[in-house]
N, C-alpha and C positions, 0 to 999 in steps of 0.2 A: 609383796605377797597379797595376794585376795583373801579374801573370806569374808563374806556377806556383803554386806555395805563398807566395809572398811579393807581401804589400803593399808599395808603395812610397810614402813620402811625399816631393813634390818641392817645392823653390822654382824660381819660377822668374824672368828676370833679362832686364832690356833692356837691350842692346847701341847704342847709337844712334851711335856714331860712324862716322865715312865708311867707314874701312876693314876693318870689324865682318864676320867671315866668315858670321855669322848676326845677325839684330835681335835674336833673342831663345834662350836657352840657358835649360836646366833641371838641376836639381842633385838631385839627392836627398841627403836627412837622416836618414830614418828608414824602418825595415821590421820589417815584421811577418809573423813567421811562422807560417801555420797549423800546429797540431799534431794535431789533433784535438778532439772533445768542448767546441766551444766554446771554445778555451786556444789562446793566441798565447805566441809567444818573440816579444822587442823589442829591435833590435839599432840603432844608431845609425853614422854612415860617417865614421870616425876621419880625419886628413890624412893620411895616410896611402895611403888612398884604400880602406882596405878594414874592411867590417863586422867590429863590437865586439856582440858576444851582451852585453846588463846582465841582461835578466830572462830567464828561463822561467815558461812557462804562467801569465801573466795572464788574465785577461778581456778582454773588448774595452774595457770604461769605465776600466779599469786601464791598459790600456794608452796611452788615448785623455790622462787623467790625468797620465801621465808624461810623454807627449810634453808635453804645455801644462807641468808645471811643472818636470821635468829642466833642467838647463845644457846637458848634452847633446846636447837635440834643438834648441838655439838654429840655424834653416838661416844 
């Protein structure tokens, strides 16, 4: 998902029991932020609940990369 400069990447999760305020909830794991020139920052969402900057100015395949083999971005 967009929204401003930041990519978002979500999971997302079925709820199926009776008393489930929603069937289905989404999480996000991972963001990318545009910087310019082509060049993302990649930040991942700590328990915490709030964004951890790992890299600056990858590439998109770089950064696509890290998502698939970080521990990190495990949603």
């Amino acid at each position: 998902k967009w929204y401003r400069n930041y990519f978002y990447f979500c999971s997302k999760y079925h709820s199926p029991g009776p008393n489930a305020i929603s069937p289905f909830f989404e999480s996000k794991f991972a963001r990318m932020e545009y910087v310019g020139d082509n060049k993302f920052n990649l930040s991942y969402m700590r328990y915490t609940g709030q964004w951890l900057e790992l890299y600056e100015g990858l590439s998109l395949d770089e950064c696509l990369t890290a998502i698939e083999k970080e521990p990190h971005f495990i949603p």
